[in-house]
C-alpha positions as CSV (number, residue, x, y, z in Angstrom):
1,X,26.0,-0.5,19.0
2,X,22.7,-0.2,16.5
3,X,22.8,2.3,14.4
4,X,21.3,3.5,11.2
5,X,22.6,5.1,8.8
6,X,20.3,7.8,6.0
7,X,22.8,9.4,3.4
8,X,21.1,12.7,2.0
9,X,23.0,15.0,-0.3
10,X,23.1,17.8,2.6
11,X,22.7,15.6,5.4
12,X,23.4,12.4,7.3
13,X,20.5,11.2,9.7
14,X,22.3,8.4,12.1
15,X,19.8,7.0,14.5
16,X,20.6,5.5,17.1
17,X,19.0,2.3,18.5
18,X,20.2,1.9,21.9
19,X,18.3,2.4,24.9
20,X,21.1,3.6,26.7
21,X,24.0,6.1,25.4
22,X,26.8,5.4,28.4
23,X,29.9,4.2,28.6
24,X,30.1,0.9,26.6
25,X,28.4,2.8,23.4
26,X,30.4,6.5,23.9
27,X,33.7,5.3,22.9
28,X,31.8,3.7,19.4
29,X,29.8,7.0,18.7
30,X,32.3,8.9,18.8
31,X,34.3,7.0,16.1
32,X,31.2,6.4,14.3
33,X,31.1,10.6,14.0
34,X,34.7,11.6,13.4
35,X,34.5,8.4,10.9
36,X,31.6,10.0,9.1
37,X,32.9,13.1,8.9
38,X,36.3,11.8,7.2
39,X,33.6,9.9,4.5
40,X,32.4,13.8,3.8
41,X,29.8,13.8,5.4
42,X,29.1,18.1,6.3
43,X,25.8,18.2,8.5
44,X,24.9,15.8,10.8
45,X,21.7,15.0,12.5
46,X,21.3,12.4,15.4
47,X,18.1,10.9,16.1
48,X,17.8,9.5,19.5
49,X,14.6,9.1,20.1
50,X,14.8,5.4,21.3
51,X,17.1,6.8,24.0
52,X,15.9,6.8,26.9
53,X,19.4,6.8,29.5
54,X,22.6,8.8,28.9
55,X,25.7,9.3,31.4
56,X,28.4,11.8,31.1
57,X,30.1,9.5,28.7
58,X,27.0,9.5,26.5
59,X,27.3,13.2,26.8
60,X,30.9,13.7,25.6
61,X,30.3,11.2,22.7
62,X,27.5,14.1,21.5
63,X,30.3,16.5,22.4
64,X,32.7,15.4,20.5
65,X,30.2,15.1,17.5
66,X,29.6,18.7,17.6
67,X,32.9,19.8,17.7
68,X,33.7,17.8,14.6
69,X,31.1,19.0,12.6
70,X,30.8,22.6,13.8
71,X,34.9,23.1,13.4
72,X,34.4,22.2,9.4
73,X,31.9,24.6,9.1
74,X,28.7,22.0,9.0
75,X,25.7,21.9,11.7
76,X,25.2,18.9,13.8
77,X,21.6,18.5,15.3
78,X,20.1,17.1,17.7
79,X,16.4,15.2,17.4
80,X,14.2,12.9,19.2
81,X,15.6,13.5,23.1
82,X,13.8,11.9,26.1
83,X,12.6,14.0,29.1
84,X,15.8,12.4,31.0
85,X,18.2,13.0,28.4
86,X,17.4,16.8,28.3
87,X,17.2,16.7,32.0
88,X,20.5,15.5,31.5
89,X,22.2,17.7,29.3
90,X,20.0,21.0,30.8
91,X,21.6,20.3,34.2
92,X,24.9,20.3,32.1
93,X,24.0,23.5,30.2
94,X,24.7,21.6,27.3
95,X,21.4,22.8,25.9
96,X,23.3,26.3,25.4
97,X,26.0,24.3,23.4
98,X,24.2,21.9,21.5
99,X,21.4,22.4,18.4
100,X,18.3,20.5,19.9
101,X,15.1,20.4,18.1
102,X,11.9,18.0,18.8
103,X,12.3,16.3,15.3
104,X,13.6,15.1,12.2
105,X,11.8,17.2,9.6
106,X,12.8,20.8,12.1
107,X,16.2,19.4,12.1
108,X,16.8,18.6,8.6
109,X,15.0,22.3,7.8
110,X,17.5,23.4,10.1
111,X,20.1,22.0,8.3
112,X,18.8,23.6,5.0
113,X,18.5,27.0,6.7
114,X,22.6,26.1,7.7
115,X,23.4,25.6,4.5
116,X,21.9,28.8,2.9
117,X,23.1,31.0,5.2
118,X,27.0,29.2,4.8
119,X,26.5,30.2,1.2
120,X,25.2,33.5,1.7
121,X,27.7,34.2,4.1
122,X,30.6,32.7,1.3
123,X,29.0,34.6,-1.3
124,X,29.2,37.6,0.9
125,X,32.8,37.6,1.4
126,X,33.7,37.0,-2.2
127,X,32.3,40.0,-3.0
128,X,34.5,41.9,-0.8
């Protein structure tokens, strides 16, 4: 599996460069993101915009990554999704699930937006 790998302070950007997200990359994503995780990493943004197939396995990899990340408190996003992708994961009604937005730059504003409202939200119940 090709990845990439961009290590912000708030964020990590993995691209993927795989045409296809099915079964003989799922099982390797989904290390890749509970293996990330583990290194610290808190938000998570997947760029997969040189994906143009996913199956179901494709989909729980992506599932998996979000439940990871979300659990702990971080955001994991979404970027760069091909017209059958989203088909995909619309017919799924993942898209109620999943943070999708059409690219990097939203996504890491998203993940800034994430983080201020986390500390707003700490500093909030402190005060109480």
């Amino acid at each position: 599996m090709k990845i990439s790998l961009d290590k912000q302070e708030k964020y990590t950007l993995l691209k993927l460069d795989e045409e296809k997200l099915d079964s003989s990359y799922a099982p390797d994503l989904k290390s890749e993101f509970v293996k990330l995780h583990a290194e610290g990493a808190k938000n998570l943004i997947i760029d997969l915009s040189a994906v143009k197939y996913s199956d179901s396995s494709g989909l729980s990899s992506l599932l998996v990554g979000n439940r990871v990340f979300n659990e702990s408190g971080g955001a994991f996003v979404l970027c760069g999704i091909s017209e059958h992708v989203m088909k995909l994961i619309s017919i799924s009604m993942l898209d109620k699930v999943l943070d999708i937005l059409p690219t990097v730059q939203e996504s890491i504003d998203a993940v800034f937006m994430h983080e201020i409202e986390s500390d707003l939200k700490s500093g909030a119940e402190g005060e109480e």
